[in-house]
C-alpha positions in Angstrom: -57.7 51.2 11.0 -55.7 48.3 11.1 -52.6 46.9 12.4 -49.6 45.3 10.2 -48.9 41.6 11.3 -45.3 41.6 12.4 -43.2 40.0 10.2 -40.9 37.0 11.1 -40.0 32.8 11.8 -41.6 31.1 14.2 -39.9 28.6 16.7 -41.4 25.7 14.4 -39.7 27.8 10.9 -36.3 28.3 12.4 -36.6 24.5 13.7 -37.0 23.5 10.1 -34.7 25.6 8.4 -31.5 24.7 10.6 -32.7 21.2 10.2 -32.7 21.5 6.1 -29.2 23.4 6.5 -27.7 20.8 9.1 -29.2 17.8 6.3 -27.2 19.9 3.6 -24.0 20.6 5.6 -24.0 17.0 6.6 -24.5 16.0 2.8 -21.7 18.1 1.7 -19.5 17.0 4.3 -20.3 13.3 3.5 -19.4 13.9 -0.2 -16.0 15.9 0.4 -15.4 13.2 3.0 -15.8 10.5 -0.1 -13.9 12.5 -2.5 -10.9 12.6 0.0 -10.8 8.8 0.8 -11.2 8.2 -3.3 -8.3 10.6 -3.9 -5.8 8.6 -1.3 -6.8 5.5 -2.3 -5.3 6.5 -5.8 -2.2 8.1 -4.8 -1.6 4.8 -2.4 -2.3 3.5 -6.3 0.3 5.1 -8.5 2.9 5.5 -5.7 2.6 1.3 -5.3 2.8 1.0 -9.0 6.0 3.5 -9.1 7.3 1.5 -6.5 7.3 -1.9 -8.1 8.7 -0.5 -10.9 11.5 1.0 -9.1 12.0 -2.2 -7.5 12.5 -3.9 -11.1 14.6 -1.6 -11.9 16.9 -1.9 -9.2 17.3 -5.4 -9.8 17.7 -5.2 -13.6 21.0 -3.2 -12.7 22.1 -5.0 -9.8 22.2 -8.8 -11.2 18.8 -9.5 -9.9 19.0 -8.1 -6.5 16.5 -6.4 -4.1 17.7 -4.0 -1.8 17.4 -5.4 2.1 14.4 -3.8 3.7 15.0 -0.7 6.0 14.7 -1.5 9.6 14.4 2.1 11.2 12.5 4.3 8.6 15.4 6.2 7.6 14.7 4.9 3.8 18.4 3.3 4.2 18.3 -0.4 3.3 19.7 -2.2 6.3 22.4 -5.2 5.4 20.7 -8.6 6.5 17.8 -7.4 6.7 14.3 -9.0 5.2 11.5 -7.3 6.1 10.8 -3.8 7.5 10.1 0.1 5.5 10.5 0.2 2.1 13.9 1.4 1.6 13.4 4.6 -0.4 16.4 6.6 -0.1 18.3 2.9 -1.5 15.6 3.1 -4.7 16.1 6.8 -5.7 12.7 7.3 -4.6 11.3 10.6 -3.3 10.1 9.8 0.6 6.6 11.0 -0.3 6.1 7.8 -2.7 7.1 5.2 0.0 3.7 6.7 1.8 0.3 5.8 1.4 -2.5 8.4 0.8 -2.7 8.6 4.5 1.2 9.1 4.9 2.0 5.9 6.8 5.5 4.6 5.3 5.3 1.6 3.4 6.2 -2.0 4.3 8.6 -4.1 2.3 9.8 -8.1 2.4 12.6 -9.2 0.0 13.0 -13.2 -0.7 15.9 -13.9 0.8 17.2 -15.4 -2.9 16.8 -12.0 -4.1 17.9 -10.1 -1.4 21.2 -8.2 -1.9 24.4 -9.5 0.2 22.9 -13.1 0.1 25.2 -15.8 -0.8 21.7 -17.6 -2.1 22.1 -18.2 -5.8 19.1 -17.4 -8.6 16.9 -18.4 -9.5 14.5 -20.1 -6.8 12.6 -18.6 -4.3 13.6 -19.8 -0.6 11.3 -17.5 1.3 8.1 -18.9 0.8 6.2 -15.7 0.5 2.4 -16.1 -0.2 -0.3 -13.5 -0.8 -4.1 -15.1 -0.1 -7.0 -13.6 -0.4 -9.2 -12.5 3.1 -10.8 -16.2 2.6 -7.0 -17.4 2.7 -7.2 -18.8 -0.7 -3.5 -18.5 -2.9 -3.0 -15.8 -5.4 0.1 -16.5 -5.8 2.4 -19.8 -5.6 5.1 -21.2 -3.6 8.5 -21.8 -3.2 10.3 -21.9 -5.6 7.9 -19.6 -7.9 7.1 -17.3 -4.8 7.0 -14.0 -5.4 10.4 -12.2 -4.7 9.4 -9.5 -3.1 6.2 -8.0 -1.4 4.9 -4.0 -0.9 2.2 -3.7 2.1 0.3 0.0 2.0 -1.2 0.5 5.3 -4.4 2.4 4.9 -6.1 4.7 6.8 -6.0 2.8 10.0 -2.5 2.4 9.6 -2.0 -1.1 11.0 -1.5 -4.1 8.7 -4.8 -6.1 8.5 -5.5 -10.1 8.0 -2.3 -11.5 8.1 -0.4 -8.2 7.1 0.5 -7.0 10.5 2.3 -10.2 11.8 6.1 -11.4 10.8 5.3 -14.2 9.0 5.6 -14.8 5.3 2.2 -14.9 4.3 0.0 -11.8 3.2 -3.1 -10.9 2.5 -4.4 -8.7 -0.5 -8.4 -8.1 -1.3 -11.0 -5.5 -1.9 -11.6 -3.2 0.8 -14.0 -4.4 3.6 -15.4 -0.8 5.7 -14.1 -1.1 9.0 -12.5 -4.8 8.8 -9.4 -4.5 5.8 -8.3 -1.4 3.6 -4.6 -2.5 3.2 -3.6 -1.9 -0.6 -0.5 -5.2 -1.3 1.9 -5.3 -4.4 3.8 -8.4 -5.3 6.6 -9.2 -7.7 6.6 -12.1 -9.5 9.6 -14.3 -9.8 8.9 -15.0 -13.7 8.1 -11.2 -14.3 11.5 -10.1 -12.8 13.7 -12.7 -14.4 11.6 -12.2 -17.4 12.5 -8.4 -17.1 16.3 -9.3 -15.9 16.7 -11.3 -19.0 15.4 -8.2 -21.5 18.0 -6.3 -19.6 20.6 -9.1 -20.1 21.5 -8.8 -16.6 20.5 -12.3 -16.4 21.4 -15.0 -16.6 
């Protein structure tokens, strides 16, 4: 007469199988992980677009002005005032599309030309904003065919990188860099506004 074997995993068995399920879980979590940064990346996407266009707009029906930027985050365009937040509650705009895909608020600069309340006069730049790429060569020219106005989308560290998180008038726009840059940058060009100002006959 013989005895059954008992039945079951080995040390070495359950060793390998929470290895396989710990290569799995860390596979799935890698992919979802993926799928979320790809997701934010497009809503920082479509809300920059959406903002530029509501920029255009604004100045289409306001003789070519920008709204001031918003210096406290209250979406409230502040008189005087250049750079800060995009000023969402003075564009119409629901707060959710002056955020990124990582909900930091969005930064704004106005040429001080365009700005609204400026005694400047049309159509030249005076700001001298630039936007260079991460090797700091131009994408864009200088005054007096600067761009008029600038968006600056944070990312997911949150802090502007390259020369987005200092006060000066120069920015930095480029593919994403893991680690070094993940800021997403808009610009208005002076020709496509007055361009658009001049379909609108609101200029000159």
């Amino acid at each position: 007469m013989t005895r059954n074997r008992e039945t079951g995993f080995t040390l070495v068995e359950l060793a390998l199988v929470i290895l396989i399920l710990g290569f799995i879980t860390g596979g799935v979590v890698s992919s979802v992980s993926a799928l979320m940064e790809t997701r934010r990346d497009g809503v920082t996407r479509e809300n920059l677009d959406r903002v530029v266009e509501a920029l255009t707009g604004y100045a289409s029906f306001n003789g070519g002005r920008l709204p001031n930027a918003d210096a406290d985050g209250d979406g409230r365009a502040d008189a005087g005032q250049q750079r800060g937040f995009l000023p969402w509650r003075s564009l119409g705009l629901e707060q959710s599309l002056a955020r990124d895909g990582w909900n930091h608020l969005m930064h704004y600069r106005v040429d001080e030309a365009y700005r609204e309340g400026t005694t400047a006069s049309l159509p030249d730049t005076l700001t001298g904003i630039r936007v260079e790429d991460r090797s700091r060569a131009p994408l864009t020219d200088g005054n007096p065919n600067a761009p008029v106005a600038v968006v600056v989308a944070l990312g997911r560290n949150g802090r502007g990188d390259a020369d987005n998180g200092d006060a000066d008038a120069i920015y930095t726009s480029d593919a994403p860099v893991e680690g070094i840059f993940d800021d997403q940058v808009r610009w208005i060009s002076r020709y496509a506004l007055l361009g658009r100002l001049a379909e609108a006959v609101a200029w000159p």
